[in-house]
gemmi code that builds the backbone of each chain (N, CA, C; Angstrom):
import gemmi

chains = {
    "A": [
        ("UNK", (153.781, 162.067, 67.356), (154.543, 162.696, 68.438), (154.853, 161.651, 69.512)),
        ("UNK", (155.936, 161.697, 69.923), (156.648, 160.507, 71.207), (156.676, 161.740, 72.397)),
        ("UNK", (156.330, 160.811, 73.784), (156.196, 161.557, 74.778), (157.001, 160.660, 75.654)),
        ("UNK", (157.771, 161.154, 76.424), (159.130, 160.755, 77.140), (159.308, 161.438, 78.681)),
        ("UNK", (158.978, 160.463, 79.534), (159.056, 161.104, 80.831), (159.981, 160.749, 81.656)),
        ("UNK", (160.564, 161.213, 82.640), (161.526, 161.586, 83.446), (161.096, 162.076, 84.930)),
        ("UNK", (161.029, 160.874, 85.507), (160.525, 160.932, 87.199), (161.886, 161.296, 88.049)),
        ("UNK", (161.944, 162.679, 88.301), (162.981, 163.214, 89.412), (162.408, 163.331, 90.691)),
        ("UNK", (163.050, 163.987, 91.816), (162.395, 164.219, 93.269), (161.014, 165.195, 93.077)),
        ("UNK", (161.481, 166.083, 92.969), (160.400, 166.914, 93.018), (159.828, 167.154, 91.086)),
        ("UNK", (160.395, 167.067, 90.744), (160.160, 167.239, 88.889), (159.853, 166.175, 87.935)),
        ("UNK", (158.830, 166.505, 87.073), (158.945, 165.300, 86.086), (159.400, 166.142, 85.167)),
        ("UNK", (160.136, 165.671, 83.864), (160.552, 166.388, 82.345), (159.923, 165.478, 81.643)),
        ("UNK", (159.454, 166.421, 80.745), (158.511, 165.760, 79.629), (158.926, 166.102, 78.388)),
        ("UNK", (159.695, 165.248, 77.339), (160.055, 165.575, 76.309), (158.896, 165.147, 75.226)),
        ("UNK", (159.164, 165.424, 74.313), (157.796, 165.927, 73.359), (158.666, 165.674, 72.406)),
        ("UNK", (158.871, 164.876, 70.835), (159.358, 164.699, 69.613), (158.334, 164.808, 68.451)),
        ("UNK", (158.149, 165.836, 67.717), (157.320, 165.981, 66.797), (155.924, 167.035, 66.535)),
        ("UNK", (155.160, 166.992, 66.109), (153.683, 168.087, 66.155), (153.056, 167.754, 67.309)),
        ("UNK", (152.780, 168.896, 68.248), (151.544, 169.107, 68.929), (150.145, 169.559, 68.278)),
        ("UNK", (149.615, 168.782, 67.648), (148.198, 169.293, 66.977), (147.373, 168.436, 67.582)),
        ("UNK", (146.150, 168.699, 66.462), (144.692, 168.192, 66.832), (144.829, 166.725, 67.743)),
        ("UNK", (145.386, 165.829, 67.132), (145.182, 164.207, 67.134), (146.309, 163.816, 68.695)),
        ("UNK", (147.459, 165.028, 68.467), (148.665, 164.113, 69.577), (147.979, 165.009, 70.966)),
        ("UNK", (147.414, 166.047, 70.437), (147.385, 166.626, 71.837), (146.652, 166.519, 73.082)),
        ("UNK", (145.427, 165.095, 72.863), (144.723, 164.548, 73.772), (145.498, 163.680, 74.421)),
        ("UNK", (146.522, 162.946, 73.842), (147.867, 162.027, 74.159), (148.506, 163.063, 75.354)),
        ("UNK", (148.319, 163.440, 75.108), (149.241, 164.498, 75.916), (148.504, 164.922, 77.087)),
        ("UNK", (147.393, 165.067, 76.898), (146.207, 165.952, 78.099), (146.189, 164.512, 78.967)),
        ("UNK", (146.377, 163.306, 78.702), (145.909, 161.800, 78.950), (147.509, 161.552, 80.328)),
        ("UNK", (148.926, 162.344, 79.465), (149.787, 161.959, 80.252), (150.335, 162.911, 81.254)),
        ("UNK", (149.591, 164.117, 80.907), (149.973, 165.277, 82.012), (148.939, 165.622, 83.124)),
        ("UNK", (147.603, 165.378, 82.661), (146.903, 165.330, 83.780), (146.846, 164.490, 85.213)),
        ("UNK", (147.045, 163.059, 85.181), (147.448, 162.282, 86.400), (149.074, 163.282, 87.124)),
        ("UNK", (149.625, 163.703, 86.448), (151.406, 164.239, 87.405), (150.832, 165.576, 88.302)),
        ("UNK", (149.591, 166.762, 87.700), (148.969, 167.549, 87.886), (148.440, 167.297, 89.176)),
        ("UNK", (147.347, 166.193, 89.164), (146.651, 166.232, 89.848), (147.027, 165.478, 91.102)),
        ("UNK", (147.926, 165.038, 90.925), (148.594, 164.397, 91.785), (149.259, 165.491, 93.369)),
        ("UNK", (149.708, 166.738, 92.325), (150.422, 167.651, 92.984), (151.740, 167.642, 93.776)),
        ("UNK", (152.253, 166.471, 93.148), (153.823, 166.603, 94.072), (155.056, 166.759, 93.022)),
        ("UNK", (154.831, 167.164, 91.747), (155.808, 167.377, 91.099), (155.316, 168.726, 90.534)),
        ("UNK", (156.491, 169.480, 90.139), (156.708, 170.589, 88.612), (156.727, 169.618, 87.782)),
        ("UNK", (156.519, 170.529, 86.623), (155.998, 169.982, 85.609), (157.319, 170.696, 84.233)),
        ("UNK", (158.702, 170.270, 84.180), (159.552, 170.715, 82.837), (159.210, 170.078, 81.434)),
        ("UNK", (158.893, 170.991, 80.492), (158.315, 170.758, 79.122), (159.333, 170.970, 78.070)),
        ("UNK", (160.094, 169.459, 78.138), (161.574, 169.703, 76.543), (160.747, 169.933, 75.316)),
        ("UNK", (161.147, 170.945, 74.925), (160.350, 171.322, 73.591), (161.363, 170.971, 72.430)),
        ("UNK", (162.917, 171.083, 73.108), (163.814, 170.671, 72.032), (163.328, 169.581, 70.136)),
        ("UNK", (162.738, 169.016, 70.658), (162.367, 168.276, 69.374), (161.017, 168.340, 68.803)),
        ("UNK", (160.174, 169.554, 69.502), (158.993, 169.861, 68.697), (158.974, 170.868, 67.930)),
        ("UNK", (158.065, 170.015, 67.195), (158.008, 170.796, 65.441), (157.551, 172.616, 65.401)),
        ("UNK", (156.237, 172.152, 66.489), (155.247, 173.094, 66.423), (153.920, 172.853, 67.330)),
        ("UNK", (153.294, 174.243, 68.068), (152.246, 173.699, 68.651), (151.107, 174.568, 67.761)),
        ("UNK", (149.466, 173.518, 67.547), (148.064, 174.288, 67.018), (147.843, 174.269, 68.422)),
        ("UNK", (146.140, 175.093, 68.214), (145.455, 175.629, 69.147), (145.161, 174.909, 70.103)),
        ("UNK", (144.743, 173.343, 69.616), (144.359, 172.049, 70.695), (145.871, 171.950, 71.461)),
        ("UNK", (147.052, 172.270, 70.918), (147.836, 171.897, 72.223), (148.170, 172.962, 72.775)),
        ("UNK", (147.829, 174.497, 72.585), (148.064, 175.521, 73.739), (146.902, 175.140, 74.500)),
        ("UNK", (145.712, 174.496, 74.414), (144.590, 174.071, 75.072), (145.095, 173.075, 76.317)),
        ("UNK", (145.736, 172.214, 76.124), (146.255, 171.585, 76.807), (147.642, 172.192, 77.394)),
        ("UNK", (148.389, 173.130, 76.929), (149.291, 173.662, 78.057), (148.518, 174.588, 78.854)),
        ("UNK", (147.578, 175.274, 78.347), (147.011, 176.194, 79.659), (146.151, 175.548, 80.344)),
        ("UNK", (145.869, 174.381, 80.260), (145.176, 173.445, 81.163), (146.254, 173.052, 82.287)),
        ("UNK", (147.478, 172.440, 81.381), (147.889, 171.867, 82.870), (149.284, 173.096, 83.519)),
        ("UNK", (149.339, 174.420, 83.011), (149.848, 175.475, 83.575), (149.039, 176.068, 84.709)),
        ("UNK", (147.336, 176.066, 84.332), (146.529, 176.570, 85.472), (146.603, 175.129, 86.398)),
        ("UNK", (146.941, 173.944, 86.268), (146.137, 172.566, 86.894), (147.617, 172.619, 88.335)),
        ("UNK", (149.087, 173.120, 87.582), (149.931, 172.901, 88.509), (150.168, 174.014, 89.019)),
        ("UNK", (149.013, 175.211, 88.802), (149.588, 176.438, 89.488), (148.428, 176.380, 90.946)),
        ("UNK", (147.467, 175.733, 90.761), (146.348, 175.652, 91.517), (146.896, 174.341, 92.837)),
        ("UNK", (147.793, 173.891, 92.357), (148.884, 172.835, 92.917), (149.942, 173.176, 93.719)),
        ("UNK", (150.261, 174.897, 93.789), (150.858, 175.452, 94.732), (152.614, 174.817, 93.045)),
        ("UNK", (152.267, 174.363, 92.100), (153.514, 173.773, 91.172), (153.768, 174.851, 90.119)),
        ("UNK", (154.537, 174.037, 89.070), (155.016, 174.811, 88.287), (155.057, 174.459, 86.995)),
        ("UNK", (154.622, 174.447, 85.935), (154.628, 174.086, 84.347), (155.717, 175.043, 84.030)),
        ("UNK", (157.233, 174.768, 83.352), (158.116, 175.176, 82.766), (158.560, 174.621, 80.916)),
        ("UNK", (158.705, 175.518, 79.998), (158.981, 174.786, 79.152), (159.761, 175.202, 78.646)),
        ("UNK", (160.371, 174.307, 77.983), (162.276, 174.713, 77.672), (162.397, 174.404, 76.454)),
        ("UNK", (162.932, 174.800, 75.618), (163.982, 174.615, 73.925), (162.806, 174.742, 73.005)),
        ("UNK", (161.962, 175.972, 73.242), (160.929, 175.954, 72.047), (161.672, 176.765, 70.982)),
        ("UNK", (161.142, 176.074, 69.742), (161.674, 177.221, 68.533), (161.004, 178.132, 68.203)),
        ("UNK", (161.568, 178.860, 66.932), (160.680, 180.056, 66.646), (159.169, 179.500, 66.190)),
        ("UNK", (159.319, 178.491, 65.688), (157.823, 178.816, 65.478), (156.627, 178.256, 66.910)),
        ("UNK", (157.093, 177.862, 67.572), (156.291, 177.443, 68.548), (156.050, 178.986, 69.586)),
        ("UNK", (157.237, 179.897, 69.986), (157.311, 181.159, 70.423), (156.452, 181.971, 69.740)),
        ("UNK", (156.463, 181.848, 68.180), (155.231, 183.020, 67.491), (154.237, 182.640, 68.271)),
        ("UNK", (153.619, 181.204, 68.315), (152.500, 181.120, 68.665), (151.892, 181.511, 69.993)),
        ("UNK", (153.543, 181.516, 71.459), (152.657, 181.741, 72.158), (153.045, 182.969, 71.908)),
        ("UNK", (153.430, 184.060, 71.388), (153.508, 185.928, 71.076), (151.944, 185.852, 70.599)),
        ("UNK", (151.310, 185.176, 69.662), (150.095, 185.548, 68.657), (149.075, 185.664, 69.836)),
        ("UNK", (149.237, 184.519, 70.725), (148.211, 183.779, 71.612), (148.137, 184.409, 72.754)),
        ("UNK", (149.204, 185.534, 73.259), (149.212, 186.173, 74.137), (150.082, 185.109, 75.841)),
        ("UNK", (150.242, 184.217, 75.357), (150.138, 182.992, 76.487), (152.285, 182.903, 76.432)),
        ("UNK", (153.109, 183.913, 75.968), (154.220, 184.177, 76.180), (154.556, 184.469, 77.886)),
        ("UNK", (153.419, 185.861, 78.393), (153.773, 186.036, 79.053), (152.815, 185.850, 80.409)),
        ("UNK", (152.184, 184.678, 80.126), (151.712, 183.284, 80.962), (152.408, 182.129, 81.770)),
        ("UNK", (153.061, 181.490, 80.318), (154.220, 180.689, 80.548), (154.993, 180.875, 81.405)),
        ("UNK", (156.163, 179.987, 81.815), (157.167, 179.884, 82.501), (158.188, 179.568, 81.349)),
        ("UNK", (158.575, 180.183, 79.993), (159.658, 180.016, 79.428), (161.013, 180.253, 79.362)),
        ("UNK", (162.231, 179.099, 79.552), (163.453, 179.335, 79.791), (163.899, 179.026, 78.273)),
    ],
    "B": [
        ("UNK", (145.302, 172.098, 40.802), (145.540, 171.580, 41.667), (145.568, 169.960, 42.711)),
        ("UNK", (146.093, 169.579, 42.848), (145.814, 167.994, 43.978), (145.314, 168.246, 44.854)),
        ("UNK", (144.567, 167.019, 44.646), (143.585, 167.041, 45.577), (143.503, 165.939, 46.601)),
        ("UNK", (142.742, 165.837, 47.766), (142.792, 164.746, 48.744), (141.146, 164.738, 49.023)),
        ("UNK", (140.354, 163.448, 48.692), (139.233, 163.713, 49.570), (139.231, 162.586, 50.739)),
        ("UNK", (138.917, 163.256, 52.003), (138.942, 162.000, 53.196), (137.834, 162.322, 54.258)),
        ("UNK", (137.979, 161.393, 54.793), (136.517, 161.485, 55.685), (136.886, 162.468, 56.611)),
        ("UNK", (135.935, 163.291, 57.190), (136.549, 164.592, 57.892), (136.416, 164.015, 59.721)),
        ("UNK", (137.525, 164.092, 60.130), (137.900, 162.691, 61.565), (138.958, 163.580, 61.765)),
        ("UNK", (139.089, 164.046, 63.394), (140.588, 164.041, 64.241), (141.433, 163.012, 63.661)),
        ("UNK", (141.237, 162.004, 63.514), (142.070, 160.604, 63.559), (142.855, 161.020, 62.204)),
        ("UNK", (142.410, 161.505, 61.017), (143.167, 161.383, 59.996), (143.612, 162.735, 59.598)),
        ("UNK", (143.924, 163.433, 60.711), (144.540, 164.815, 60.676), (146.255, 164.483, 60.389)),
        ("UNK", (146.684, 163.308, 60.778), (147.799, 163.138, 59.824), (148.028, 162.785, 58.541)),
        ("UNK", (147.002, 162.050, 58.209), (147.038, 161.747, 56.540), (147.129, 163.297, 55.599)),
        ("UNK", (146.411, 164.111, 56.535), (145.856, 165.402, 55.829), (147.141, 166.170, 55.750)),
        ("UNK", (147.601, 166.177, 57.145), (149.267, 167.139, 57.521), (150.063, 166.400, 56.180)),
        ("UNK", (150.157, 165.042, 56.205), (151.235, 164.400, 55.379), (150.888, 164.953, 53.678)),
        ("UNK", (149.985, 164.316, 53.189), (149.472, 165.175, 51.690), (149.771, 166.582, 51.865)),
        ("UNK", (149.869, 167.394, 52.907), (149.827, 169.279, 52.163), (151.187, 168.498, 52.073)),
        ("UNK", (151.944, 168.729, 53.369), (153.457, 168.523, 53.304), (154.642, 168.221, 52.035)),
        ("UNK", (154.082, 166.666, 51.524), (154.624, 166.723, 50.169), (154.509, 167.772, 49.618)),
        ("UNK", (153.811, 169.029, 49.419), (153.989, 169.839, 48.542), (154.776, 170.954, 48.941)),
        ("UNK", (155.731, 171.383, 50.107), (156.024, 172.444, 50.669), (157.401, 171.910, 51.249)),
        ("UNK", (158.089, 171.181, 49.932), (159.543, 170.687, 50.541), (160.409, 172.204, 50.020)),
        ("UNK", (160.242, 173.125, 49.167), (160.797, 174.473, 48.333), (160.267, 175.744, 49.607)),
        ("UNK", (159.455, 175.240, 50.714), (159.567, 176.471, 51.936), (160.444, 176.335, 52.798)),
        ("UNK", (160.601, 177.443, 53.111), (161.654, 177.454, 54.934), (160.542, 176.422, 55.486)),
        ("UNK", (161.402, 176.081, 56.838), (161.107, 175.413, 57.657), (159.891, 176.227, 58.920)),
        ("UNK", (160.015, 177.892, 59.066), (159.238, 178.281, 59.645), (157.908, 178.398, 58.932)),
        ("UNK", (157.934, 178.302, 57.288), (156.446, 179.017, 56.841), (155.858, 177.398, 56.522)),
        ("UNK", (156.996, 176.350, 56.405), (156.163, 174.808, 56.774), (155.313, 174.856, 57.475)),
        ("UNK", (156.320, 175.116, 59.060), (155.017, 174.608, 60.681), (153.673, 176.020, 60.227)),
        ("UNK", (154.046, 177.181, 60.088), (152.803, 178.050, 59.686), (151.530, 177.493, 58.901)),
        ("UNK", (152.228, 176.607, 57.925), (151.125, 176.406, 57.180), (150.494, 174.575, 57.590)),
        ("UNK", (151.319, 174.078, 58.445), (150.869, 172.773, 59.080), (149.707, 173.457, 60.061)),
        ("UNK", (150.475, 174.500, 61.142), (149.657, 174.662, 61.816), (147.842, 175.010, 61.190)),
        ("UNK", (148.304, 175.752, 60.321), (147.287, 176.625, 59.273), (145.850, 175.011, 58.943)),
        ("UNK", (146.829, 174.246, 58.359), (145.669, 173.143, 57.946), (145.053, 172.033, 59.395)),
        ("UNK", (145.847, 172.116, 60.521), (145.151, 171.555, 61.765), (144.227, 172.435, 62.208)),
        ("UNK", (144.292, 173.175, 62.325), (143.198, 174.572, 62.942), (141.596, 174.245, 61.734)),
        ("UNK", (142.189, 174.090, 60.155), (140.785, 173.995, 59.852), (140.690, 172.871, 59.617)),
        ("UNK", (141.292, 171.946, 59.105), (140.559, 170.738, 59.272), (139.888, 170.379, 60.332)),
        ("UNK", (140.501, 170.249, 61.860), (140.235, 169.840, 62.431), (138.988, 170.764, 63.200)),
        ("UNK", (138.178, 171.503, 62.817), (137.529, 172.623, 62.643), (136.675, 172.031, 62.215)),
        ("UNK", (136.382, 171.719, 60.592), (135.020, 170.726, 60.199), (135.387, 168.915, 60.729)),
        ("UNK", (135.815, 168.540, 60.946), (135.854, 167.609, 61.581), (135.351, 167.554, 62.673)),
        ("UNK", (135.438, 168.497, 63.962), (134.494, 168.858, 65.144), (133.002, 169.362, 64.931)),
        ("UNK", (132.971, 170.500, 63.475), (131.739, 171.076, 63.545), (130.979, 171.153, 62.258)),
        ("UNK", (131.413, 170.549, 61.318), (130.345, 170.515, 59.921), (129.385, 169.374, 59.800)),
        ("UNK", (129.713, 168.099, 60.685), (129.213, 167.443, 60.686), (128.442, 166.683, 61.795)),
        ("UNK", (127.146, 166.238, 61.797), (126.501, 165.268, 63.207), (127.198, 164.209, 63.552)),
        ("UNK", (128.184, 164.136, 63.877), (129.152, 163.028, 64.565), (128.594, 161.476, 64.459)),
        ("UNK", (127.754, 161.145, 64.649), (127.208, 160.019, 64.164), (127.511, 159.694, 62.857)),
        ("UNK", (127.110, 160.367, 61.965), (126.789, 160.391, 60.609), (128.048, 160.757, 59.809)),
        ("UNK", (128.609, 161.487, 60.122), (130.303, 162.187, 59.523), (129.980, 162.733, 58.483)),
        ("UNK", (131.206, 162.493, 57.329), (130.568, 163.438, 56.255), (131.952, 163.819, 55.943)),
        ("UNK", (132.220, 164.053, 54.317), (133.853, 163.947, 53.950), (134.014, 165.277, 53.781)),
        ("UNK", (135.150, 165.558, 53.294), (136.603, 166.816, 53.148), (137.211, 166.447, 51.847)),
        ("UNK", (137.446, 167.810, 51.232), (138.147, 168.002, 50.213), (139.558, 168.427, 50.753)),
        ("UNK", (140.654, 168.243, 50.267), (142.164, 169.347, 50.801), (142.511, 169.555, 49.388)),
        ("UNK", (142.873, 170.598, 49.004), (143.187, 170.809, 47.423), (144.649, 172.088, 47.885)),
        ("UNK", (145.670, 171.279, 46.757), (146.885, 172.145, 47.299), (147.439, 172.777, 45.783)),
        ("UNK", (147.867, 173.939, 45.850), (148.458, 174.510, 44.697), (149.775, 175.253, 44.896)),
        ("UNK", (150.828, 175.086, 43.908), (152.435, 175.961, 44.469), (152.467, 176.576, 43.217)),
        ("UNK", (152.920, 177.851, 43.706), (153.220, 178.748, 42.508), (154.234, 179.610, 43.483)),
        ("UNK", (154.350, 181.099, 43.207), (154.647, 181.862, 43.511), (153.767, 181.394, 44.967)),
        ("UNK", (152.807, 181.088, 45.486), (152.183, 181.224, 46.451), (151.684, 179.668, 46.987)),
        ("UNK", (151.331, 179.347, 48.335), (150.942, 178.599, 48.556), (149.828, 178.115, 48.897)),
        ("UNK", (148.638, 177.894, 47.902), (146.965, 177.777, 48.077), (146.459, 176.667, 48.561)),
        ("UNK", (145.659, 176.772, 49.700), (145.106, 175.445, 50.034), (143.804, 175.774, 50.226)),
        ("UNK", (142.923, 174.657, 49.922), (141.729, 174.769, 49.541), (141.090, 173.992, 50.615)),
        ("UNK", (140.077, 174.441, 51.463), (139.221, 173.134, 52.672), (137.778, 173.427, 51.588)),
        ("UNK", (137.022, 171.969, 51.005), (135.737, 172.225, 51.443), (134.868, 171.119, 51.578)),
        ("UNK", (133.768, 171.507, 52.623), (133.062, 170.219, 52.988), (131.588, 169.955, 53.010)),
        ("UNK", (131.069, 169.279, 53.197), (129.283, 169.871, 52.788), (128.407, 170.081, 54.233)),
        ("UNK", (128.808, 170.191, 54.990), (128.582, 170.543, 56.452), (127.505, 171.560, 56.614)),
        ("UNK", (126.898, 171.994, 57.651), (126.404, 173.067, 58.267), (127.021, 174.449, 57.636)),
        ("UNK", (126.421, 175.487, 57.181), (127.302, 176.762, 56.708), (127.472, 177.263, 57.903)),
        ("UNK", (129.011, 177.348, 57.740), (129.900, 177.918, 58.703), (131.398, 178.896, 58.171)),
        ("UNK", (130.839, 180.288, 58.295), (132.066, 181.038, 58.220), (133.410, 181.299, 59.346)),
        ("UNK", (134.151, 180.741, 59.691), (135.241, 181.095, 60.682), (135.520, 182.368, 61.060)),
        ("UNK", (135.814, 183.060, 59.719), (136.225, 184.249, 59.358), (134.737, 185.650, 60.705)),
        ("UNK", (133.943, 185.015, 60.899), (133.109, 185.930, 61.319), (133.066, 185.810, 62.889)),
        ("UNK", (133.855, 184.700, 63.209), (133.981, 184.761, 64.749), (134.896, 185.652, 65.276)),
        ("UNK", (134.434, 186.210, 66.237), (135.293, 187.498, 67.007), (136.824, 187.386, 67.199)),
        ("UNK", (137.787, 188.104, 67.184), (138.842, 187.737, 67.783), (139.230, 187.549, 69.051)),
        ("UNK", (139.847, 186.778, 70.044), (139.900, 186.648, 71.224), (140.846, 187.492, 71.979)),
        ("UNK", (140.557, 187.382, 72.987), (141.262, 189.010, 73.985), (143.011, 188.145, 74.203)),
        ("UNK", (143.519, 188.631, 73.829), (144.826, 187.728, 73.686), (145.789, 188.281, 75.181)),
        ("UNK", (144.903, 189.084, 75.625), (145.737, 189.965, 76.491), (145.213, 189.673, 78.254)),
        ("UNK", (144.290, 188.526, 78.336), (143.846, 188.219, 79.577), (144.856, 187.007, 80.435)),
        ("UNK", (144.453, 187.764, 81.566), (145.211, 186.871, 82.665), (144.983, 185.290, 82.589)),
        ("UNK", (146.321, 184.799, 83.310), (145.451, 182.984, 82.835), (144.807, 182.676, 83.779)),
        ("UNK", (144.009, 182.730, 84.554), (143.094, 182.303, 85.634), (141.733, 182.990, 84.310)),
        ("UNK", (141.877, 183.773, 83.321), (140.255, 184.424, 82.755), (140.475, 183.898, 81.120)),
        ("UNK", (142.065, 183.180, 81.144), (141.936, 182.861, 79.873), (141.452, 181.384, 79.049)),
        ("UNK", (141.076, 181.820, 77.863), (140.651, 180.082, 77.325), (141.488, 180.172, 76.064)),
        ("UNK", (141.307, 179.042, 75.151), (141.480, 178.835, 73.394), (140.359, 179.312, 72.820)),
        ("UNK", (139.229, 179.578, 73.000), (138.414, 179.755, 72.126), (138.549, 180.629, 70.992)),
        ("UNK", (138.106, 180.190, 70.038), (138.745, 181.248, 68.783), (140.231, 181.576, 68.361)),
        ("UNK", (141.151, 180.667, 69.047), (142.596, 181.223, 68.817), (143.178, 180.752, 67.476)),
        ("UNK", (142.566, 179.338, 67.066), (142.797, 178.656, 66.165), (142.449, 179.825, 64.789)),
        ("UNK", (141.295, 180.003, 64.516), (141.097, 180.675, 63.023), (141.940, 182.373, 63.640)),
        ("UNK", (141.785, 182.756, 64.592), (143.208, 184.223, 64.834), (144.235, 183.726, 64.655)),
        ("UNK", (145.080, 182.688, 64.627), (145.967, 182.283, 64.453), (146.388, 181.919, 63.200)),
        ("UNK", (145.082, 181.669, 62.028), (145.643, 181.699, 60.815), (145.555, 182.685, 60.347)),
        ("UNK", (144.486, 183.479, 60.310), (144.712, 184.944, 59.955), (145.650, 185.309, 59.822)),
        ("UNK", (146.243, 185.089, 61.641), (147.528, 186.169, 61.450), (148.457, 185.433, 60.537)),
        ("UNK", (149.053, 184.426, 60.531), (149.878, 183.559, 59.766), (149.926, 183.367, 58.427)),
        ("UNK", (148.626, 183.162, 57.502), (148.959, 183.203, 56.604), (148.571, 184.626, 55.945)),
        ("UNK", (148.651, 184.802, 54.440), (149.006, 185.994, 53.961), (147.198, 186.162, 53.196)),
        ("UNK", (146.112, 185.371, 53.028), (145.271, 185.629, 52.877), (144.102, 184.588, 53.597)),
        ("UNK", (143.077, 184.459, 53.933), (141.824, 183.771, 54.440), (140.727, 184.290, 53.491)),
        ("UNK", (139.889, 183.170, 52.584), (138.920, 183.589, 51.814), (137.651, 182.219, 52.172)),
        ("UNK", (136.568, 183.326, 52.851), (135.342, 182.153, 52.511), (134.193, 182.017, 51.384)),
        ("UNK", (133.847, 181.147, 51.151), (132.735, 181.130, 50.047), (131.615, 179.851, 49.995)),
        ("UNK", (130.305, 180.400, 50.142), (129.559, 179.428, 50.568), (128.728, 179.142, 48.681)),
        ("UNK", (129.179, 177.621, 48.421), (129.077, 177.997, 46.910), (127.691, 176.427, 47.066)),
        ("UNK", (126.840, 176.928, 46.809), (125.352, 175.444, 47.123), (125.190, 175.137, 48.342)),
        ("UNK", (125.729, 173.834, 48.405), (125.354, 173.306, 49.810), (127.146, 173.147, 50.561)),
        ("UNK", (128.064, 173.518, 49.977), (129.423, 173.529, 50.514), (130.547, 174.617, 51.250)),
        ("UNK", (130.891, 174.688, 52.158), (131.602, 175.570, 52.494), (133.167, 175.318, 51.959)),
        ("UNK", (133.935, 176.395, 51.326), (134.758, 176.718, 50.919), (136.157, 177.648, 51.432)),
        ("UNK", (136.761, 177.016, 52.312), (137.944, 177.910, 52.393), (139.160, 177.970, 51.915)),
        ("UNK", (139.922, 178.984, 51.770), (141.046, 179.262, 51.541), (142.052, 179.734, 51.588)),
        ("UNK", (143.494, 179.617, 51.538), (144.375, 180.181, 52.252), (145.416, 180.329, 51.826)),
        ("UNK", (146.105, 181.225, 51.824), (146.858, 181.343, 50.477), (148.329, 182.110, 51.870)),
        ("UNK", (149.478, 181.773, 51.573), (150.574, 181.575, 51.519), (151.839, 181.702, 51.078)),
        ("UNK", (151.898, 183.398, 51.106), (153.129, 183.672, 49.625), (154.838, 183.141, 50.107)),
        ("UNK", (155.179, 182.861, 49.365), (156.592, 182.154, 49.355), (157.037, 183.350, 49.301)),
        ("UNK", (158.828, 183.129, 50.485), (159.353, 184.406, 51.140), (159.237, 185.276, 51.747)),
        ("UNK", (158.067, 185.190, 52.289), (157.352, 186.152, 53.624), (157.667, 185.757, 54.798)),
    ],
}
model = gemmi.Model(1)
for chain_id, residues in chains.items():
    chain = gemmi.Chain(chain_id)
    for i, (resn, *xyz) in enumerate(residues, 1):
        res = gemmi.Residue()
        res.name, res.seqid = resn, gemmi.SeqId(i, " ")
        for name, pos in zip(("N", "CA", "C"), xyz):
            atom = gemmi.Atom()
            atom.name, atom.element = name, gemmi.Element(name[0])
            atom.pos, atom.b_iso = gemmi.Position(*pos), 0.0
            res.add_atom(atom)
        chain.add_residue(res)
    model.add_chain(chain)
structure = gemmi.Structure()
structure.add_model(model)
structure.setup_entities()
């Protein structure tokens, strides 16, 4: 998985190319936690080119969805496909999200 | 069936994704990620918990296509059934929510069967996958 960031005023976009599973999704906890904790950006999640998310990477979106909501911010994620949407319908975490 | 045996490691959860894969070029593209997702959840499952981390300890992946799509986990680990952990409250607020347990609810729901079997000293799972569902 390639992770691709995008420093705006108030926003970073984070594009994502490939599987969110076991192995990429600490990669991921590694590059979203410093923007979090930081607290001066939202947080937009291009899903456009991911495959699919397992359990370790809804682990890491409800980490940094609670990390930028506790931030007074915002975790948004955009162009998920169907199969990434089943998961958050299965997971209950649909209507958690901020999905456009 | 083919088989893969590899050391059971996060790290080689792609070698593992890549071997089912070759066999599931004749599925849609949604019951692919189902069944990718399907083999990260358990591999990476005895890879965290069948074994004393120090010490490790290998994995079988055994794949079969027919009418259906069978995949086989087994490893010589700690006996551990998945299948007997509770399902998680899918319906809690996110300030009360976690992952715990979402991974094996998540194959359940996904694929079309979950079978355990503790056969000597090995745990045995399986998961089966009917083509066109």
């Amino acid at each position: 998985m390639t992770i691709e960031k995008t420093f705006k005023a108030e926003e970073v976009i984070v594009k994502l190319d490939g599987r969110l599973e076991s192995n990429t999704s600490s990669k991921l906890q590694e590059e979203l936690s410093p923007i979090w904790e930081e607290g001066k950006y939202d947080i937009l999640l291009d899903f456009e080119e991911l495959r699919y998310v397992s359990s370790a990477g809804l682990r890491v979106l409800l980490n940094t969805h609670k990390g930028c909501k506790a931030k007074g911010k915002v975790m948004t994620i955009k162009g998920a496909n169907a199969s990434i949407r089943e998961v958050f319908d299965l997971s209950g975490l649909s209507g958690v999200f901020a999905i456009v | 069936m083919n088989e893969l045996i590899i050391e059971a490691k996060i790290e080689n959860i792609d070698k593992v994704l890549s071997f089912v894969s070759e066999h599931l070029d004749d599925c849609s593209f949604g019951i692919q990620n189902q069944i990718e997702i399907a083999v990260d959840e358990l591999f990476s499952n005895i890879a965290r918990y069948a074994y004393n981390p120090t010490t490790g300890g290998g994995a079988a992946v055994r794949v079969a296509v027919n009418e259906a799509v069978t995949i086989e986990f087994e490893d010589s680990g700690v006996e551990y059934n998945p299948l007997l952990k509770e399902d998680p409250d899918v319906t809690l607020s996110d300030d009360e929510r976690g992952i715990g347990g979402l991974g094996i609810f998540m194959v359940k729901n996904m694929m079309d069967s979950v079978e355990y079997r503790r056969e000597g000293h090995k745990n045995i799972l399986t998961i089966k996958k009917n083509l066109g569902s």
